[in-house]
MMTF fields as JSON, N, C-alpha, C and O atoms, coordinates in Angstrom:
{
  "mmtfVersion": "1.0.0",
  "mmtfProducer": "UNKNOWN",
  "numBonds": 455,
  "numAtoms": 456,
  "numGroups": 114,
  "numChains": 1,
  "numModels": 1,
  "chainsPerModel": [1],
  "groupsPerChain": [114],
  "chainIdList": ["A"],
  "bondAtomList": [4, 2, 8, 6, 12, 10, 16, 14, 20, 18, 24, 22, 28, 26, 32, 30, 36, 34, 40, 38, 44, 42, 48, 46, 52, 50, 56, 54, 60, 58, 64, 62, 68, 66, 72, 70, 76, 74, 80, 78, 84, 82, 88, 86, 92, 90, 96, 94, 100, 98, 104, 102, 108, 106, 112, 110, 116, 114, 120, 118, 124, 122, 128, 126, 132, 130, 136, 134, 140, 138, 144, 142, 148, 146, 152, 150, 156, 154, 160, 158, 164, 162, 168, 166, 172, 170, 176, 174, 180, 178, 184, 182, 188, 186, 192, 190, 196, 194, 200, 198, 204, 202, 208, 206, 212, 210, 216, 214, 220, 218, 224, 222, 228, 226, 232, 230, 236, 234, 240, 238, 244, 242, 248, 246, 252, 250, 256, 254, 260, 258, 264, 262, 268, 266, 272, 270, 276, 274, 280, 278, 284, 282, 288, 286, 292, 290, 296, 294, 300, 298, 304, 302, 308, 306, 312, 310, 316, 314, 320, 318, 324, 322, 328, 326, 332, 330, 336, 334, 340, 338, 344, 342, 348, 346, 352, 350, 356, 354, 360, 358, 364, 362, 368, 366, 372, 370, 376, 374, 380, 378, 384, 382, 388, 386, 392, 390, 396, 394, 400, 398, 404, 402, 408, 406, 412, 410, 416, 414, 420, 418, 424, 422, 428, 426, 432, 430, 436, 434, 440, 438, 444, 442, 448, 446, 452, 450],
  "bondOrderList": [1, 1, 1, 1, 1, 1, 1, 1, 1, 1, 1, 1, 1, 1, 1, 1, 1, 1, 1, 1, 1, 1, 1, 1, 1, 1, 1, 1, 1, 1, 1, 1, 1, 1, 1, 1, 1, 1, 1, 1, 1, 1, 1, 1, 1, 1, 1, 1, 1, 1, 1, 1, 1, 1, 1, 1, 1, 1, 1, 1, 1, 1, 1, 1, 1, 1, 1, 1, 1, 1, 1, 1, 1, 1, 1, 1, 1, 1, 1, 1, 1, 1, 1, 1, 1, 1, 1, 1, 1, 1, 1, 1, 1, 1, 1, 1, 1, 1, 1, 1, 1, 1, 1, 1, 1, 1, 1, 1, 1, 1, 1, 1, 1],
  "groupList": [{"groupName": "UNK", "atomNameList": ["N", "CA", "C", "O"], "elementList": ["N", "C", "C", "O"], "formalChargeList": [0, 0, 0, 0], "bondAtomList": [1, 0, 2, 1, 3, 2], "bondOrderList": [1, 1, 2], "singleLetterCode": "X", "chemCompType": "L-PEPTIDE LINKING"}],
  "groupTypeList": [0, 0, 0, 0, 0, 0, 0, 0, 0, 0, 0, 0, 0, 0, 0, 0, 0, 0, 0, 0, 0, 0, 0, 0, 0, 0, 0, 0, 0, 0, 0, 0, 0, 0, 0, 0, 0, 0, 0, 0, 0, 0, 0, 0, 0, 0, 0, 0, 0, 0, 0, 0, 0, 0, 0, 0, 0, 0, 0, 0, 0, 0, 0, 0, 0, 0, 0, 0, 0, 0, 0, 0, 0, 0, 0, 0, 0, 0, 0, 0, 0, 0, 0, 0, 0, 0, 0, 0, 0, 0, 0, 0, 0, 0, 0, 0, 0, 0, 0, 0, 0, 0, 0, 0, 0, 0, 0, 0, 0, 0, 0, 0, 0, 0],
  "groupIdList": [1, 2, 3, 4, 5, 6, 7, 8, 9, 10, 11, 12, 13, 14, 15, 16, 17, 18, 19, 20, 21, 22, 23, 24, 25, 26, 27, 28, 29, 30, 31, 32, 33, 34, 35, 36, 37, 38, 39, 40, 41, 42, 43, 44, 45, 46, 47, 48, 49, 50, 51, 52, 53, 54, 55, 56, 57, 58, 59, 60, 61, 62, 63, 64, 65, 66, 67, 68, 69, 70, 71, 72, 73, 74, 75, 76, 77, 78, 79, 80, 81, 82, 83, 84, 85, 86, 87, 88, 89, 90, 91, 92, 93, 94, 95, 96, 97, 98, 99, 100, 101, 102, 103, 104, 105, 106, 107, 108, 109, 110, 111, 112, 113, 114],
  "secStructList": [7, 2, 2, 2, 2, 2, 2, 2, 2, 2, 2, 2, 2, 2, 2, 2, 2, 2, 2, 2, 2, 2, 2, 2, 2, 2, 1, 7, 1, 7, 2, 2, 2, 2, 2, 2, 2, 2, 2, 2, 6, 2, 2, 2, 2, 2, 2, 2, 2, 2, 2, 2, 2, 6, 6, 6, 6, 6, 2, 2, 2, 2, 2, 1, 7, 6, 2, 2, 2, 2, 2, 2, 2, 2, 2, 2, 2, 2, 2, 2, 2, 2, 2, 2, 0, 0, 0, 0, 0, 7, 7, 7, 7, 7, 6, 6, 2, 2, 2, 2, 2, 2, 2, 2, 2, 2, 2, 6, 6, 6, 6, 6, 7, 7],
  "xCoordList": [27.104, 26.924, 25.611, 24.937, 25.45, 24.16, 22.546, 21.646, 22.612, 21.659, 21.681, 20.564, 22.804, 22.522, 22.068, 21.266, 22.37, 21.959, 20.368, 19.893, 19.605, 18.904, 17.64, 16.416, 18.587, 17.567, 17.937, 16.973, 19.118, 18.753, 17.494, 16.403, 17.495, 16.315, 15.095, 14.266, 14.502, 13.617, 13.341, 12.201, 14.143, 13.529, 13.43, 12.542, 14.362, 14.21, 12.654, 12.012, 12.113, 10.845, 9.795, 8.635, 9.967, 8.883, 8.655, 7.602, 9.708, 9.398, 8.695, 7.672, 9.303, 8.33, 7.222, 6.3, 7.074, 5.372, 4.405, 3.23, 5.603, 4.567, 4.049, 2.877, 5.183, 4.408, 3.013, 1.83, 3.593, 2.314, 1.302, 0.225, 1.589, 0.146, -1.088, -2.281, 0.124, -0.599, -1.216, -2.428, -0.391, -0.669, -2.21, -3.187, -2.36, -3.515, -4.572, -5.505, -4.524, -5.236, -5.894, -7.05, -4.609, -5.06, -4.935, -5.644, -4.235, -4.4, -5.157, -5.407, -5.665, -6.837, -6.383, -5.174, -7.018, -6.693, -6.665, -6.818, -6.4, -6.06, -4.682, -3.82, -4.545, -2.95, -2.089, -1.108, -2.691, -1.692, -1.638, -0.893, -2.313, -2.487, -1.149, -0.251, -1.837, -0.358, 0.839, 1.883, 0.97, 2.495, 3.209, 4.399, 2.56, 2.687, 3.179, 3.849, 2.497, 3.159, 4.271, 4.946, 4.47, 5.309, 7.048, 8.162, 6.384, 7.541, 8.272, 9.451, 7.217, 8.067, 8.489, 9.616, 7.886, 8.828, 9.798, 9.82, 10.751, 11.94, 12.985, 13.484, 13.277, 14.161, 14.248, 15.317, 12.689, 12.209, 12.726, 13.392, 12.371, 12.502, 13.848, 14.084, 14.866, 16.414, 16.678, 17.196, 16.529, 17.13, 16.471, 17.15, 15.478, 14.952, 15.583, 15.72, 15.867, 16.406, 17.913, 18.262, 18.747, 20.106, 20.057, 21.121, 18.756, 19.013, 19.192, 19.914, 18.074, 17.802, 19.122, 19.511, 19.64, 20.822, 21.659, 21.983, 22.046, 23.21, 22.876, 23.729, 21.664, 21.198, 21.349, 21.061, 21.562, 21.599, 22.735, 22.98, 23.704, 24.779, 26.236, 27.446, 25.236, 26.461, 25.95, 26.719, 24.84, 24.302, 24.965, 26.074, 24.894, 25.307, 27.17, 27.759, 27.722, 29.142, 29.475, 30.514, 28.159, 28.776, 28.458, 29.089, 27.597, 27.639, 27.868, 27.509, 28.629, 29.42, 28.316, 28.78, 26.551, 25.716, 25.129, 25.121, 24.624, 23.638, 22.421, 21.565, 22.303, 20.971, 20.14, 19.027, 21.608, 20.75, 20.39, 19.171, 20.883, 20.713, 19.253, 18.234, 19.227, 17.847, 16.517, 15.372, 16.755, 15.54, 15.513, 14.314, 16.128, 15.972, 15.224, 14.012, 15.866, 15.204, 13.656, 12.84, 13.499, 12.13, 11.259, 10.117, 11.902, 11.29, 10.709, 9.558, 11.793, 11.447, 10.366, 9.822, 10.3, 9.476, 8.034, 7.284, 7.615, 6.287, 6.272, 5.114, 6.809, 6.536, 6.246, 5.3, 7.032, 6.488, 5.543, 5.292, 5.132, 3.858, 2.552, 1.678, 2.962, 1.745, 1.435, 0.268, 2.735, 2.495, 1.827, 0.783, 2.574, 1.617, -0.014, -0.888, 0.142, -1.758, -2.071, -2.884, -1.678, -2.684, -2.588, -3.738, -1.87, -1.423, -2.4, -3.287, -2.125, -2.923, -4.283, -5.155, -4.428, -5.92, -6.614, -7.76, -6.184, -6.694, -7.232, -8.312, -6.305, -5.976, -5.763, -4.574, -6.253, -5.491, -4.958, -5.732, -3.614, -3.698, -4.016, -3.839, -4.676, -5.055, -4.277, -3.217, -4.011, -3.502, -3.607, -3.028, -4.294, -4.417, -3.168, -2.429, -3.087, -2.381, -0.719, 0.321, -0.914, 0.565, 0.501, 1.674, -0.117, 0.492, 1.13, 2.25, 0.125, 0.546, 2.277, 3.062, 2.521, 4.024, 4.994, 6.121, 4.005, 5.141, 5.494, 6.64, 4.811, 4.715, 5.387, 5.875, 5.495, 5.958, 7.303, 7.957, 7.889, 9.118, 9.731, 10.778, 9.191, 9.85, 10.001, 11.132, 9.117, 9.502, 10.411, 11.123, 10.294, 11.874, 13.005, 14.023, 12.985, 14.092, 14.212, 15.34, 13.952, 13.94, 14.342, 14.914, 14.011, 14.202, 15.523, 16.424, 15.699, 17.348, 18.066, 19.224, 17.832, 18.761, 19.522, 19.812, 19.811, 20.338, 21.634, 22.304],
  "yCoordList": [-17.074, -15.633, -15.25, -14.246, -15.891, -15.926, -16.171, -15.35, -17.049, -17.495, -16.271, -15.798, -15.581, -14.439, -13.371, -12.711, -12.885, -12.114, -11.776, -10.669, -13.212, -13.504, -13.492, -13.514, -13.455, -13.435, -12.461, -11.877, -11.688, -10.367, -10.059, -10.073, -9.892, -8.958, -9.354, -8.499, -10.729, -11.062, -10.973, -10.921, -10.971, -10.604, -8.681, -8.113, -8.05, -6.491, -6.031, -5.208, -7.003, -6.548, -7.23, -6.861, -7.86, -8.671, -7.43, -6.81, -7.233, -6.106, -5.283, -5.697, -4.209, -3.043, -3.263, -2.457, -4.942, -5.091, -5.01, -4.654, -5.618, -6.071, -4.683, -4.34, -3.988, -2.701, -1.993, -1.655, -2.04, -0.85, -1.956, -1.591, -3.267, -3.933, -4.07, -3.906, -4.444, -4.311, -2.846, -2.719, -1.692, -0.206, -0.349, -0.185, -0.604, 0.012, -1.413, -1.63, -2.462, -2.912, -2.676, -2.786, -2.309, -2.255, -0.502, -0.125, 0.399, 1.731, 2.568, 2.493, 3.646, 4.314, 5.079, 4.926, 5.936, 6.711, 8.229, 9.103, 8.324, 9.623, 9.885, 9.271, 10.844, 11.348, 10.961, 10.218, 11.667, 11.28, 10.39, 10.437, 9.015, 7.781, 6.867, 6.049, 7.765, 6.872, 7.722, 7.112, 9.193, 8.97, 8.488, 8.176, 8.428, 7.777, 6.238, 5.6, 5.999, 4.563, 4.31, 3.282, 5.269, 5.411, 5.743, 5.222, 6.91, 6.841, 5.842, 5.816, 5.049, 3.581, 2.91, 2.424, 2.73, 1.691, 2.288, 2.129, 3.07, 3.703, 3.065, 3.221, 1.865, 1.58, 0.116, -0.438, -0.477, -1.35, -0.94, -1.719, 0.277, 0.814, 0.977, 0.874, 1.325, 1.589, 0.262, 0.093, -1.198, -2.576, -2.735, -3.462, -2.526, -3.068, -3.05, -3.845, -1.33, -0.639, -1.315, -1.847, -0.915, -1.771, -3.064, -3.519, -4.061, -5.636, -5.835, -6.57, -4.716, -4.473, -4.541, -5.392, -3.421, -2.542, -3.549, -4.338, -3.736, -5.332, -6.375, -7.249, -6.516, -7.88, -7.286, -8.069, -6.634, -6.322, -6.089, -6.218, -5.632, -5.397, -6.271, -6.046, -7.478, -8.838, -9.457, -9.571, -9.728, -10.204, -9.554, -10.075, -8.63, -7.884, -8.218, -8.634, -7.94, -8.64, -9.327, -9.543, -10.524, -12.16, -12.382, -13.09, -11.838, -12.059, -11.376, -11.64, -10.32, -9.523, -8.094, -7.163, -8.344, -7.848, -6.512, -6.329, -5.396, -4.449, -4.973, -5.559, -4.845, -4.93, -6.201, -6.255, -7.467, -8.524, -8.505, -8.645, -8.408, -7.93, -6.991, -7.582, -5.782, -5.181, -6.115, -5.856, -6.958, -7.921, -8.608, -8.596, -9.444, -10.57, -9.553, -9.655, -8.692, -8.226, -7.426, -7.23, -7.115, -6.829, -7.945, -7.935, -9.044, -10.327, -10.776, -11.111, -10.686, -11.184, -10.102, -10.322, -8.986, -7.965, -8.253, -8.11, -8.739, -8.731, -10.453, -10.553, -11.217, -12.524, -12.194, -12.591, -11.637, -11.186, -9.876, -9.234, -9.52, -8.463, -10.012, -10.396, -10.369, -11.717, -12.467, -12.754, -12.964, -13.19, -12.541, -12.92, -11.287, -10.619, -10.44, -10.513, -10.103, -9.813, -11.304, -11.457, -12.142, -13.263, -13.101, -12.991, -13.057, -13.644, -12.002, -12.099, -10.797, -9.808, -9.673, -8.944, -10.409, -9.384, -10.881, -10.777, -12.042, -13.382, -12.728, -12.173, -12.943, -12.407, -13.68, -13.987, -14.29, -15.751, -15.261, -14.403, -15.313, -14.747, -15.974, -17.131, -15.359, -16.347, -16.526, -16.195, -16.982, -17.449, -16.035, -16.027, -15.139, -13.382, -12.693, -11.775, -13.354, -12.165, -13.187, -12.736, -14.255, -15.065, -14.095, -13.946, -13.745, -13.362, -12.263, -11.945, -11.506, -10.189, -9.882, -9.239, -10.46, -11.228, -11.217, -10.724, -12.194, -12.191, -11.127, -11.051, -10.522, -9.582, -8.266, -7.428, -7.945, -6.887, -7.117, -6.339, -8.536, -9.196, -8.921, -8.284, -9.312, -9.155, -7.693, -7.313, -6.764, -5.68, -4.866, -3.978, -5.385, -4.499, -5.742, -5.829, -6.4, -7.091, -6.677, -6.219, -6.377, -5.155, -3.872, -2.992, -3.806, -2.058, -2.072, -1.314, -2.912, -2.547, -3.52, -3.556, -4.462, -5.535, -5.635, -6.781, -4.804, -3.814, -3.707, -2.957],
  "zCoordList": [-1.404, -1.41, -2.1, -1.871, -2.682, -3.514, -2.524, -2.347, -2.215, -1.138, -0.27, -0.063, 0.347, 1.578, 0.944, 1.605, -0.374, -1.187, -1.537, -1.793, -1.463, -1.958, -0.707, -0.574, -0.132, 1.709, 2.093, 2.588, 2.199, 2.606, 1.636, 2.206, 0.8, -0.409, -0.218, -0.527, 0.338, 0.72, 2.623, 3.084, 3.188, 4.225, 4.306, 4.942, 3.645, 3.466, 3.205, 3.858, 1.755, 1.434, 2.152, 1.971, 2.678, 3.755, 4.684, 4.835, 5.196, 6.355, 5.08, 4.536, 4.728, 4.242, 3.809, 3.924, 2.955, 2.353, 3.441, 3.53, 4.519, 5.967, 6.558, 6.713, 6.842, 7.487, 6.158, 6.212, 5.596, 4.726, 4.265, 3.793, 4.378, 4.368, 6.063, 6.318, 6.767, 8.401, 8.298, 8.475, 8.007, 8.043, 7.345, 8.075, 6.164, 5.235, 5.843, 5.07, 7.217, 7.094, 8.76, 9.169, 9.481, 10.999, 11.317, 12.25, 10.732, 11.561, 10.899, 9.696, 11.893, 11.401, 10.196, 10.021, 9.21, 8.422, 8.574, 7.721, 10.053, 10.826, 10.836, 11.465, 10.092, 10.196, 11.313, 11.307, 12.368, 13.788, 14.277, 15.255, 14.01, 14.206, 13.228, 13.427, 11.96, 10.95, 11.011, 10.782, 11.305, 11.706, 12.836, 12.788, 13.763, 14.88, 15.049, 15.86, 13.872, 13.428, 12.509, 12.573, 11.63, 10.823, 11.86, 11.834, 12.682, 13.713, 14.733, 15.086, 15.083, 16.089, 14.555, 14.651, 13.09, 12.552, 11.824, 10.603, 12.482, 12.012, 11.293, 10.178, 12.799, 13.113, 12.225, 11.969, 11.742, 11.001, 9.49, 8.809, 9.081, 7.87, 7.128, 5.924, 8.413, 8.081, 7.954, 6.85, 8.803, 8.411, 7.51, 6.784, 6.986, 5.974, 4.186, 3.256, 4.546, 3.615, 3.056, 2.002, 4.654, 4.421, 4.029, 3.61, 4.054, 3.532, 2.087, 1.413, 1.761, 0.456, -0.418, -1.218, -0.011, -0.731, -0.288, -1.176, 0.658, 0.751, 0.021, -0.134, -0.548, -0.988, -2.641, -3.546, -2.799, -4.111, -4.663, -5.862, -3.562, -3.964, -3.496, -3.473, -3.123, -2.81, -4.391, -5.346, -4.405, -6.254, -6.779, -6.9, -7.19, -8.204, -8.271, -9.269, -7.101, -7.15, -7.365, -7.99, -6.605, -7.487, -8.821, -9.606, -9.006, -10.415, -11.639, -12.787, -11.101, -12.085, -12.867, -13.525, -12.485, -13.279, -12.995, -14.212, -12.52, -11.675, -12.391, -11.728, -13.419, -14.431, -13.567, -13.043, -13.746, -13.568, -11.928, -11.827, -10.892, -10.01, -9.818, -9.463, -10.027, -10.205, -10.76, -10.389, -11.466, -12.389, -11.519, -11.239, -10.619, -9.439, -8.614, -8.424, -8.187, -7.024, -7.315, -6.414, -8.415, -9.025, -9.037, -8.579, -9.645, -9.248, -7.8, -7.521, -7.005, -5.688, -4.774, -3.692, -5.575, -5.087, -5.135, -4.169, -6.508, -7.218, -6.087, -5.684, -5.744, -5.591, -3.71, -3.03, -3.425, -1.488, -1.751, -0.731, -2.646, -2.651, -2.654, -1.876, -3.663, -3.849, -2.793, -2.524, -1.901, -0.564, 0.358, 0.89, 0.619, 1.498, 1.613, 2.477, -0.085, -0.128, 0.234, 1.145, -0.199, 0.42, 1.996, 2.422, 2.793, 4.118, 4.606, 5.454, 4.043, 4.903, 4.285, 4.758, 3.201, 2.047, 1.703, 1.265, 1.811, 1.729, 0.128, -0.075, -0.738, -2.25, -2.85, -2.762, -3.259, -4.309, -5.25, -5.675, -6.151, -7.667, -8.279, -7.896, -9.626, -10.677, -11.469, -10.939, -12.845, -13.745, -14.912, -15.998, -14.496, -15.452, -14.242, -14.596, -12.687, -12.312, -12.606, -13.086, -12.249, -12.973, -14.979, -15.321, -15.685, -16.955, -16.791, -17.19, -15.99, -15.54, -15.153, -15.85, -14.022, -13.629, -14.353, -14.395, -15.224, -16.694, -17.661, -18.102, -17.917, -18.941, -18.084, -18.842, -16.621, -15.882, -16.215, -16.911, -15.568, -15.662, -17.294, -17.401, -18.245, -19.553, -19.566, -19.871, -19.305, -19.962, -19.246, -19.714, -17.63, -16.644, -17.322, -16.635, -18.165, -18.739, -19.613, -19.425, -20.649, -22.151, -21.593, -22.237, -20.343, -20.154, -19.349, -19.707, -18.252, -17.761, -18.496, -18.079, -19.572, -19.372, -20.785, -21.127, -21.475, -22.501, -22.308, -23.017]
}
């Protein structure tokens, strides 16, 4: 349960990193161009949404936590943002944006995990 949990939440944010990274790299910055696009990925946006929220809320069941639940999935957020920029922005992170990571991670752990 854990594993489906864990892939819903990662394929959820794949899609959304994916659209608004393809978005800010292939469509024009003409309004009617980007809602236009925003409108065919509707239907992208609602599965995406529901993986999310299913993926968070089979974790969170199995493991008894919300807090801890929210910190994974914050986790897995910052780690398919890092992906993406490389795969759409050819972005390497360095070893300042790995501290960075860290220091985001500790403090949404001090802050929900109370």
């Amino acid at each position: 349960m854990i594993f489906l949990a864990i892939l819903l939440m990662v394929c959820g944010l794949f899609i959304i990193n994916g659209i608004y990274a393809y978005q800010t790299k292939h469509i024009d910055a003409f309004f009617l161009s980007t809602l236009w696009y925003f409108i065919k990925l509707v239907p992208l946006f609602i599965a995406a949404s529901l993986m999310i929220g299913y993926g968070v809320k089979f974790l969170s069941k199995h493991v008894d936590n919300l807090s801890f639940s929210l910190i994974a999935s914050k986790g897995i957020e910052i780690l398919v943002s890092l992906i993406i920029g490389y795969l759409f922005f050819k972005e390497t992170p360095t070893l300042r944006t790995g501290f960075g990571i860290v220091v985001i991670l500790v403090g949404f752990w001090l802050l929900k995990g109370k």
